[in-house]
mmCIF file as Biopython writes it, N, C-alpha, C and O atoms, coordinates in Angstrom:
data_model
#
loop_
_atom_site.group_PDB
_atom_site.id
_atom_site.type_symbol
_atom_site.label_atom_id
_atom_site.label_alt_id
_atom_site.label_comp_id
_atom_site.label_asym_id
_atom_site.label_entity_id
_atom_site.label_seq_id
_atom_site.pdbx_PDB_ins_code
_atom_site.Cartn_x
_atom_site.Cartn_y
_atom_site.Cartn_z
_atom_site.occupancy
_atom_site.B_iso_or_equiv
_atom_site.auth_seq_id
_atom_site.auth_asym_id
_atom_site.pdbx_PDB_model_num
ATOM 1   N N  . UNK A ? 1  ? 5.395   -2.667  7.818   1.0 0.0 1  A 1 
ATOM 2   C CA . UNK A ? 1  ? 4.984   -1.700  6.821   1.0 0.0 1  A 1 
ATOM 3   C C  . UNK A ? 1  ? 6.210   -1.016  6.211   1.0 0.0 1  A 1 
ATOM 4   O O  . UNK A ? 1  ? 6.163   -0.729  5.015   1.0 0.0 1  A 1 
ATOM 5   N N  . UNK A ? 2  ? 7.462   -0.687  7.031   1.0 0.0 2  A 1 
ATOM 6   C CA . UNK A ? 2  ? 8.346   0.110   6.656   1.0 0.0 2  A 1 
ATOM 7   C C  . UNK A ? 2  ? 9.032   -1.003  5.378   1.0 0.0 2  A 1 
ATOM 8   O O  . UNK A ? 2  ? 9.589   -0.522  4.391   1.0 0.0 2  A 1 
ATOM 9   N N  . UNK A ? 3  ? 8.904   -2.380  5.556   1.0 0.0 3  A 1 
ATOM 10  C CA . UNK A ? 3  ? 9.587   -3.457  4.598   1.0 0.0 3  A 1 
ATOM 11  C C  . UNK A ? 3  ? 8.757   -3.509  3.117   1.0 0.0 3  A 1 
ATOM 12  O O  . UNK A ? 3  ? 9.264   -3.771  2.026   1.0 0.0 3  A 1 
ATOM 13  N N  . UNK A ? 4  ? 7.328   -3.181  3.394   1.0 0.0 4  A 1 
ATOM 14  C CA . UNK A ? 4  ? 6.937   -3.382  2.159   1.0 0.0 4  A 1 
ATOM 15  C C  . UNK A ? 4  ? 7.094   -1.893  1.372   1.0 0.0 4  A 1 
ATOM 16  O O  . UNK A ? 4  ? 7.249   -1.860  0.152   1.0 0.0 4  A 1 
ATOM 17  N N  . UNK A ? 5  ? 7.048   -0.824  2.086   1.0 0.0 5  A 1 
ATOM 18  C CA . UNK A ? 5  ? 7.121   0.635   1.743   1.0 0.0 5  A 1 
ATOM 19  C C  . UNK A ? 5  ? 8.904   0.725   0.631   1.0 0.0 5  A 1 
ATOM 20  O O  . UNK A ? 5  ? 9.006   1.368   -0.414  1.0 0.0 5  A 1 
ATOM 21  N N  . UNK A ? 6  ? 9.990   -0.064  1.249   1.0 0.0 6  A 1 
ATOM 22  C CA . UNK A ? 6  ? 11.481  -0.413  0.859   1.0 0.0 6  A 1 
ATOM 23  C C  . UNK A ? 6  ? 11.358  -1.349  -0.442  1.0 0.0 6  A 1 
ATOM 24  O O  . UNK A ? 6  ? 12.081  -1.145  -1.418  1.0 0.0 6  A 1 
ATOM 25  N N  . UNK A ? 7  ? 10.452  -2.337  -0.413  1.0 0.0 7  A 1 
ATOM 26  C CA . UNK A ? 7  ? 10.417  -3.224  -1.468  1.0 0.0 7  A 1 
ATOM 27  C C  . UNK A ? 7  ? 9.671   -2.652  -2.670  1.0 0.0 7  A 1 
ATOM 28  O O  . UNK A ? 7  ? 9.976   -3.084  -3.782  1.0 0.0 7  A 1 
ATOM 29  N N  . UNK A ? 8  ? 8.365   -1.369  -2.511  1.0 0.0 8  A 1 
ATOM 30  C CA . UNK A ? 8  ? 7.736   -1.498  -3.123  1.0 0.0 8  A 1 
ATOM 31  C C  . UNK A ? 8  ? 8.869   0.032   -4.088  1.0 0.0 8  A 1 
ATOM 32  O O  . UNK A ? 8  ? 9.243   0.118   -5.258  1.0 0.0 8  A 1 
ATOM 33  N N  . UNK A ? 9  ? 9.009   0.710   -3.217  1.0 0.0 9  A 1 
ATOM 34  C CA . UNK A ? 9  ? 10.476  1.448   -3.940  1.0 0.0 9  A 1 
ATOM 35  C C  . UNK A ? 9  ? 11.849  0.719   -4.768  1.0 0.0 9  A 1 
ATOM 36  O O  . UNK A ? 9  ? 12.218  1.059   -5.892  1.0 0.0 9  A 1 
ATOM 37  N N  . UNK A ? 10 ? 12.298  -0.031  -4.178  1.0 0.0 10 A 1 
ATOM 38  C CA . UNK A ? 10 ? 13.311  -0.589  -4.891  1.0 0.0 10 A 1 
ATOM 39  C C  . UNK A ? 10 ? 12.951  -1.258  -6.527  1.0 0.0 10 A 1 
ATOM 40  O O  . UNK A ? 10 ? 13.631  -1.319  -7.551  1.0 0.0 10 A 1 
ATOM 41  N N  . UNK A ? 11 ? 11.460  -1.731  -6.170  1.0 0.0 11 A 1 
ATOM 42  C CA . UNK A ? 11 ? 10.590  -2.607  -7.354  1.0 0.0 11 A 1 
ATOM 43  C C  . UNK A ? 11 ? 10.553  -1.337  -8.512  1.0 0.0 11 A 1 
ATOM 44  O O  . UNK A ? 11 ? 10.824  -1.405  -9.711  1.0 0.0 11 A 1 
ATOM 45  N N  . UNK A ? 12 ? 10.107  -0.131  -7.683  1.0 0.0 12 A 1 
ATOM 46  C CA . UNK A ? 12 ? 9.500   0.639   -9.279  1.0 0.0 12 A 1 
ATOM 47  C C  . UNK A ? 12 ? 10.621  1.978   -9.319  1.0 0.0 12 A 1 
ATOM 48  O O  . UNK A ? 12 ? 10.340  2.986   -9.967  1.0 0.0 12 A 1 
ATOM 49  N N  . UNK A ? 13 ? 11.864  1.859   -8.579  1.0 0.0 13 A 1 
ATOM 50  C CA . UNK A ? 13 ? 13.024  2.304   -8.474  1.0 0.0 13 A 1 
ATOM 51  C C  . UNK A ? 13 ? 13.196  3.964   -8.489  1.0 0.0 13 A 1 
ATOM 52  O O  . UNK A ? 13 ? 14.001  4.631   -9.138  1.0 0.0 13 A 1 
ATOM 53  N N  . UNK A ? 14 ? 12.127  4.422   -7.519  1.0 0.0 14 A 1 
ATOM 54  C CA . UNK A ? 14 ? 11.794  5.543   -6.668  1.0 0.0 14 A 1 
ATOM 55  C C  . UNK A ? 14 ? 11.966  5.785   -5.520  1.0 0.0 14 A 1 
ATOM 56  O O  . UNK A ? 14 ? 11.887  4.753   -4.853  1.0 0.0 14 A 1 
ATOM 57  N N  . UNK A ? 15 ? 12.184  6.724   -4.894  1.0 0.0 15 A 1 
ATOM 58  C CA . UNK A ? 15 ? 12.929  6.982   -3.938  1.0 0.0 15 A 1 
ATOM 59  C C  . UNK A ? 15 ? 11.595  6.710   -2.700  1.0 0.0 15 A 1 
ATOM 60  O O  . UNK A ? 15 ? 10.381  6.813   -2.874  1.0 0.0 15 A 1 
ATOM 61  N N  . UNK A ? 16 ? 12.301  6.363   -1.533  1.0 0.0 16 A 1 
ATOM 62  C CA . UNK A ? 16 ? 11.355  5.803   -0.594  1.0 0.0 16 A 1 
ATOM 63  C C  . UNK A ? 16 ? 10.306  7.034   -0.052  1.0 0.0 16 A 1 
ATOM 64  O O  . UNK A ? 16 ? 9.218   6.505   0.177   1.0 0.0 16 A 1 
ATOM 65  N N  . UNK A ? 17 ? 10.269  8.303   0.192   1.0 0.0 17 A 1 
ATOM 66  C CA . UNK A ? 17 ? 9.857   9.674   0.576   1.0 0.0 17 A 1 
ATOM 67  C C  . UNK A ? 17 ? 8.355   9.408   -0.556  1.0 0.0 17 A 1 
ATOM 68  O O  . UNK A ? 17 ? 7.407   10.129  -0.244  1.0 0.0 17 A 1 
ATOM 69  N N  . UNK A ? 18 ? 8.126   8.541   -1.685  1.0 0.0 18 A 1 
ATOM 70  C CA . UNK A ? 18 ? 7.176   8.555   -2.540  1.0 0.0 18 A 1 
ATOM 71  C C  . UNK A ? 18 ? 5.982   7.328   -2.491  1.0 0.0 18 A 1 
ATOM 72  O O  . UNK A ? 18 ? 5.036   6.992   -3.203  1.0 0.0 18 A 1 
ATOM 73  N N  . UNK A ? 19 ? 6.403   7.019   -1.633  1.0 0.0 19 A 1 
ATOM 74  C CA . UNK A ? 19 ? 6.003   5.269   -1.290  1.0 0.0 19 A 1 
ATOM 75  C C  . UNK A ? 19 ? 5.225   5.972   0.461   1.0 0.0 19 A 1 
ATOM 76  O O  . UNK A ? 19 ? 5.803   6.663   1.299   1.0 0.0 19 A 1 
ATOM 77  N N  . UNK A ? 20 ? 3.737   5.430   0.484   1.0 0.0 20 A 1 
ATOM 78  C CA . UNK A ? 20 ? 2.649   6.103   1.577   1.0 0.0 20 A 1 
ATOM 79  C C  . UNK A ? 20 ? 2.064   4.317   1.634   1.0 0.0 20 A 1 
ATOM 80  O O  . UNK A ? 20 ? 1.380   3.664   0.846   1.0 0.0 20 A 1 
ATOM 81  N N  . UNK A ? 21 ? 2.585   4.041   2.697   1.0 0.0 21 A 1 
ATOM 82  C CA . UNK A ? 21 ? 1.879   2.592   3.085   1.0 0.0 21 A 1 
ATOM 83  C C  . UNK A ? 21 ? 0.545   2.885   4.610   1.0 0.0 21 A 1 
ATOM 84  O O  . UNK A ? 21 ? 0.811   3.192   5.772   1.0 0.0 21 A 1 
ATOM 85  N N  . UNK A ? 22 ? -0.486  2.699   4.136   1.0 0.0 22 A 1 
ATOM 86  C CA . UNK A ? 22 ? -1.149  2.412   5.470   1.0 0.0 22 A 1 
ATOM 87  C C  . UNK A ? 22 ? -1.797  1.126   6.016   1.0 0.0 22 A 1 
ATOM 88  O O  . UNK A ? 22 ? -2.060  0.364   5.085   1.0 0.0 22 A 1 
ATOM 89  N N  . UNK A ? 23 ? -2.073  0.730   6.989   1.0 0.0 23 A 1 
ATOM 90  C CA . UNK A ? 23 ? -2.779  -0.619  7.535   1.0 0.0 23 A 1 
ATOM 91  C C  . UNK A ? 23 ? -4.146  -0.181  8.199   1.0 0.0 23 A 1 
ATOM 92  O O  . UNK A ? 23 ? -4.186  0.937   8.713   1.0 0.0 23 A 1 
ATOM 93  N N  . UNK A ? 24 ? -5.059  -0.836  8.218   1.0 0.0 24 A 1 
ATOM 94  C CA . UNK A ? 24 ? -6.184  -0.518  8.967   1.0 0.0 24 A 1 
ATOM 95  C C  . UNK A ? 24 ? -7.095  -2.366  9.516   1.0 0.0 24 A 1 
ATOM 96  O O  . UNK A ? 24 ? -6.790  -3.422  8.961   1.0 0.0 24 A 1 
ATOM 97  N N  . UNK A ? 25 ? -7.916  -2.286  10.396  1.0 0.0 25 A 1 
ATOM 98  C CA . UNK A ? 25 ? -8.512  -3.461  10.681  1.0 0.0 25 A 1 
ATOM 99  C C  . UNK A ? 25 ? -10.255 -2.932  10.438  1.0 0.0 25 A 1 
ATOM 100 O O  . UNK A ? 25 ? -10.848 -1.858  10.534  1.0 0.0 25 A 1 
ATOM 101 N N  . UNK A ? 26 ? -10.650 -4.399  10.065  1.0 0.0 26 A 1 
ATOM 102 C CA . UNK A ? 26 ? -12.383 -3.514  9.839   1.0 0.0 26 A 1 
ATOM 103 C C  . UNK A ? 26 ? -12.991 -3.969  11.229  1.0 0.0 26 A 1 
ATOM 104 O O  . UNK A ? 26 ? -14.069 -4.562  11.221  1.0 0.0 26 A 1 
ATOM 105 N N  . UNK A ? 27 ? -12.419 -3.746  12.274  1.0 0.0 27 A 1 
ATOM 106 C CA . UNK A ? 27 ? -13.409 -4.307  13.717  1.0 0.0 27 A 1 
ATOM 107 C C  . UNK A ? 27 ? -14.501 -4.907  13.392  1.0 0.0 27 A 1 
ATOM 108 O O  . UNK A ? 27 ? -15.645 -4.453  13.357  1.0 0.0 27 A 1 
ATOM 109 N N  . UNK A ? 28 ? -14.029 -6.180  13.100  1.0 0.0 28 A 1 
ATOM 110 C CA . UNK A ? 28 ? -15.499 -7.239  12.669  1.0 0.0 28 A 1 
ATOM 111 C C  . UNK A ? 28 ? -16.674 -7.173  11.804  1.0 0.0 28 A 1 
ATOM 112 O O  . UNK A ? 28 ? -17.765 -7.722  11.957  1.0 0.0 28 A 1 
ATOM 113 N N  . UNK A ? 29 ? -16.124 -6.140  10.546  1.0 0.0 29 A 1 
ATOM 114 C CA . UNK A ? 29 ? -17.042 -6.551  9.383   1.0 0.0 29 A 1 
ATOM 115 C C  . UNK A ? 29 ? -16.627 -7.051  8.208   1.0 0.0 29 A 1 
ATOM 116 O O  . UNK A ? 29 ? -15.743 -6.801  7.388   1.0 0.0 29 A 1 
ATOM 117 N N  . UNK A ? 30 ? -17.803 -8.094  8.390   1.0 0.0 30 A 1 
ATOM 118 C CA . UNK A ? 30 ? -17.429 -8.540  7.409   1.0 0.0 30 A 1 
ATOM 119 C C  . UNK A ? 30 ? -16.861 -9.678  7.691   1.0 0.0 30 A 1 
ATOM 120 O O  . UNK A ? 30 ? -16.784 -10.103 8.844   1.0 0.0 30 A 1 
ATOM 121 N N  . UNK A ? 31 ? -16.172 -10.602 6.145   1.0 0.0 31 A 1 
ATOM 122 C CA . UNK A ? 31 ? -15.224 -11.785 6.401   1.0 0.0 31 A 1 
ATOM 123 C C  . UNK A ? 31 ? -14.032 -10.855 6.340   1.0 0.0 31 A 1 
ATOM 124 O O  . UNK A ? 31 ? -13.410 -11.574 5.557   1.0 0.0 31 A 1 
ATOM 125 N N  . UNK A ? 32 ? -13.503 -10.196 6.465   1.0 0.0 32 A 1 
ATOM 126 C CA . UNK A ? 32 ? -12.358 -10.081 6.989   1.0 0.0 32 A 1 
ATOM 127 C C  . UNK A ? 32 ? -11.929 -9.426  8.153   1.0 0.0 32 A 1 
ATOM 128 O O  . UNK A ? 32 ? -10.802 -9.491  8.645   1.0 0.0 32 A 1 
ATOM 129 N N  . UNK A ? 33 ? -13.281 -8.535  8.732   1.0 0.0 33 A 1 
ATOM 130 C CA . UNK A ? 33 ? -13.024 -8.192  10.096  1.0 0.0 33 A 1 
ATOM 131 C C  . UNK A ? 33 ? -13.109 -9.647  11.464  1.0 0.0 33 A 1 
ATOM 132 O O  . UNK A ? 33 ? -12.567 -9.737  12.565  1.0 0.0 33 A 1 
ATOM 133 N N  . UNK A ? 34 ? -14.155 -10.695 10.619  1.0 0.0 34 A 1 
ATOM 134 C CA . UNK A ? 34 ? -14.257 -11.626 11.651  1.0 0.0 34 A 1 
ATOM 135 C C  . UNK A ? 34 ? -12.856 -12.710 11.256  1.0 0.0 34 A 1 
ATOM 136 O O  . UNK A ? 34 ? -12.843 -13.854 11.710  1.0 0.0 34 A 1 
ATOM 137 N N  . UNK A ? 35 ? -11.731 -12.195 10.380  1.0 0.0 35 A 1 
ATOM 138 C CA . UNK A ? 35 ? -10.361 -13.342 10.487  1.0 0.0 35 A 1 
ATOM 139 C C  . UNK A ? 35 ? -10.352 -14.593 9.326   1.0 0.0 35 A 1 
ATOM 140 O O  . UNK A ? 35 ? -9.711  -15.636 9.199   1.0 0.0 35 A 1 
ATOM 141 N N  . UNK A ? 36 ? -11.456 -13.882 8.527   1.0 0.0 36 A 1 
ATOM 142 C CA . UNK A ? 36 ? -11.752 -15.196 7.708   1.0 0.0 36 A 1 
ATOM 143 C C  . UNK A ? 36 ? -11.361 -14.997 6.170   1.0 0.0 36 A 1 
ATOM 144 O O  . UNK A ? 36 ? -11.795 -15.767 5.313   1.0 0.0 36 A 1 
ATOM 145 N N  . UNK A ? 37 ? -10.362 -13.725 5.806   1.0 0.0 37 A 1 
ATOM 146 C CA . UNK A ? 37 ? -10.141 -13.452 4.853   1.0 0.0 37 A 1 
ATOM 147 C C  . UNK A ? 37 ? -9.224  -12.145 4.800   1.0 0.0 37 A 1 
ATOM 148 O O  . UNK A ? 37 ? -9.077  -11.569 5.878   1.0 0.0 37 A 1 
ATOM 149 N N  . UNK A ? 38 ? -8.542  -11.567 3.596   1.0 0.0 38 A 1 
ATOM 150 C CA . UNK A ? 38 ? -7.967  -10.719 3.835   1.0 0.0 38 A 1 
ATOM 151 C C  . UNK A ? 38 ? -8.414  -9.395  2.490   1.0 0.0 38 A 1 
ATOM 152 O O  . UNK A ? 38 ? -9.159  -9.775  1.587   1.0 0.0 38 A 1 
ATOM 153 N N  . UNK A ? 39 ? -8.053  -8.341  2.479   1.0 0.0 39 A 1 
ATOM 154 C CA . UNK A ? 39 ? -8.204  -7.588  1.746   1.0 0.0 39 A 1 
ATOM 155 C C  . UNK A ? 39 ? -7.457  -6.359  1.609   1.0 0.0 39 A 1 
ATOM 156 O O  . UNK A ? 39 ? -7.013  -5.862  2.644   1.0 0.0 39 A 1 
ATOM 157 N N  . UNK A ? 40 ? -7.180  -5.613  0.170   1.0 0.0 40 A 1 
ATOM 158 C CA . UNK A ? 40 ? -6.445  -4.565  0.036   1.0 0.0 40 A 1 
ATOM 159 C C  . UNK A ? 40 ? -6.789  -3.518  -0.925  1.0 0.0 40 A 1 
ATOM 160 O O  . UNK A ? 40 ? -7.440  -3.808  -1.929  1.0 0.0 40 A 1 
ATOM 161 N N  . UNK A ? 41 ? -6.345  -2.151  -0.662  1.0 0.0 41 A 1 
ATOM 162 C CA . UNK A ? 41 ? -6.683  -1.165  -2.197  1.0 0.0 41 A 1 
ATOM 163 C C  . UNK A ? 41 ? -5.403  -0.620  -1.991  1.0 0.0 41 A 1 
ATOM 164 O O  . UNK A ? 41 ? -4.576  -0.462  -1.093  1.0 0.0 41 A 1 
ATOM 165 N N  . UNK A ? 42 ? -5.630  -0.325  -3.577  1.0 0.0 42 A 1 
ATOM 166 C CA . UNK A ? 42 ? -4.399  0.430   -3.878  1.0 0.0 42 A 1 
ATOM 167 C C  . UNK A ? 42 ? -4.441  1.534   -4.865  1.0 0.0 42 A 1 
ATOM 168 O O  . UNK A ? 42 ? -4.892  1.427   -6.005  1.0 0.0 42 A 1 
ATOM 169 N N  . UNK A ? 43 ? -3.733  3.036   -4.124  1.0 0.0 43 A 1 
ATOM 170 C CA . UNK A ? 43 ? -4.037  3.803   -4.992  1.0 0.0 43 A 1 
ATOM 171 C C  . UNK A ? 43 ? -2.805  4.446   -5.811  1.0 0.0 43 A 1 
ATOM 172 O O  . UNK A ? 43 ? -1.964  4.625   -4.930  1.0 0.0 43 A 1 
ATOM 173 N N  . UNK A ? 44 ? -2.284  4.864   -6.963  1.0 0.0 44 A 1 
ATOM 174 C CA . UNK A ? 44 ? -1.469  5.503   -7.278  1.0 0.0 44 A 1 
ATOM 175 C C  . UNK A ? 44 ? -1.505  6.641   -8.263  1.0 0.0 44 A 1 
ATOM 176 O O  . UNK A ? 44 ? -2.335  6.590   -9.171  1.0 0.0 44 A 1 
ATOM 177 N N  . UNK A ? 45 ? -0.599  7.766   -8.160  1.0 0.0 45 A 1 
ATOM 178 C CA . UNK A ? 45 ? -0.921  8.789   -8.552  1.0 0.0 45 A 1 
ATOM 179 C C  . UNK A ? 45 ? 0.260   9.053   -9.619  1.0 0.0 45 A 1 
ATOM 180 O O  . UNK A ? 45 ? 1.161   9.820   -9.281  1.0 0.0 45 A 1 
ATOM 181 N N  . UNK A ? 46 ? 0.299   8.382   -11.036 1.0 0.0 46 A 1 
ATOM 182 C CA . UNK A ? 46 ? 0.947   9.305   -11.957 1.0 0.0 46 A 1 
ATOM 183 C C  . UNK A ? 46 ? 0.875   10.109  -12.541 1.0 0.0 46 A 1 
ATOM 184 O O  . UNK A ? 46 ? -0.237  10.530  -12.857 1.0 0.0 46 A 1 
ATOM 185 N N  . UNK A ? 47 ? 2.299   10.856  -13.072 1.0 0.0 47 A 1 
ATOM 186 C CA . UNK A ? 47 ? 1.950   12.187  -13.157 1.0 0.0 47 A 1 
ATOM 187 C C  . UNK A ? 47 ? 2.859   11.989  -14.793 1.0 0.0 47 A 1 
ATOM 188 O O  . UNK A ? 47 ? 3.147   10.836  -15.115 1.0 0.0 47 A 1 
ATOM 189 N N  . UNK A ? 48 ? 3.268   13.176  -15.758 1.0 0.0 48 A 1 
ATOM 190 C CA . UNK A ? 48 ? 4.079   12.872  -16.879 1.0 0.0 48 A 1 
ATOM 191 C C  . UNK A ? 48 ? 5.358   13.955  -16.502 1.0 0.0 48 A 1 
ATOM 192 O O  . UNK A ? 48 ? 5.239   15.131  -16.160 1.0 0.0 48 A 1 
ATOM 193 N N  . UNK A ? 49 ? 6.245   13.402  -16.628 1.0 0.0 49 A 1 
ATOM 194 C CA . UNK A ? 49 ? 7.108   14.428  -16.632 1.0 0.0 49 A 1 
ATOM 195 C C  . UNK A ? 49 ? 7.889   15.077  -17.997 1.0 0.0 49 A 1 
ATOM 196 O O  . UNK A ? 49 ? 8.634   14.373  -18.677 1.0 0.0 49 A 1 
ATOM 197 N N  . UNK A ? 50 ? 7.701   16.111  -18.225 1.0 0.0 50 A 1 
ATOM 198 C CA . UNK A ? 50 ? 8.176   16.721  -19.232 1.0 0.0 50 A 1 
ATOM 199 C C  . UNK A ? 50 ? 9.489   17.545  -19.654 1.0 0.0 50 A 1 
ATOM 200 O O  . UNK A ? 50 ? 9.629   18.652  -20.172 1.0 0.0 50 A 1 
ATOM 201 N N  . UNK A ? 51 ? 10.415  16.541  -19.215 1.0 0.0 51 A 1 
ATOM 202 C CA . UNK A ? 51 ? 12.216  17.222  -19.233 1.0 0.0 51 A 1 
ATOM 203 C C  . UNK A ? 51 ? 12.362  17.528  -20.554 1.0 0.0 51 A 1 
ATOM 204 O O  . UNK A ? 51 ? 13.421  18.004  -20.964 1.0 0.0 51 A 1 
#
């Protein structure tokens, strides 16, 4: 997690302290709790900055 949290900073060239990676397992629901698939969300929060 700490590798994709480094990559996903370097990619949108923000400092790592801004980058919140979590993992979770669905204890067997579903096709991807029973190993038969994978899945992800993603949330992000921009803001405008006005210098």
């Amino acid at each position: 997690i700490q590798q994709m949290r480094e990559n996903i900073a370097q990619a949108l060239e923000i400092d790592l302290s801004q980058i919140n990676v979590k993992a979770t397992t669905e204890e067997g629901l579903g096709f991807t709790g029973s190993g038969e698939g994978i899945s992800s969300q993603s949330i992000c929060l921009l803001t405008m900055d006005n210098k």
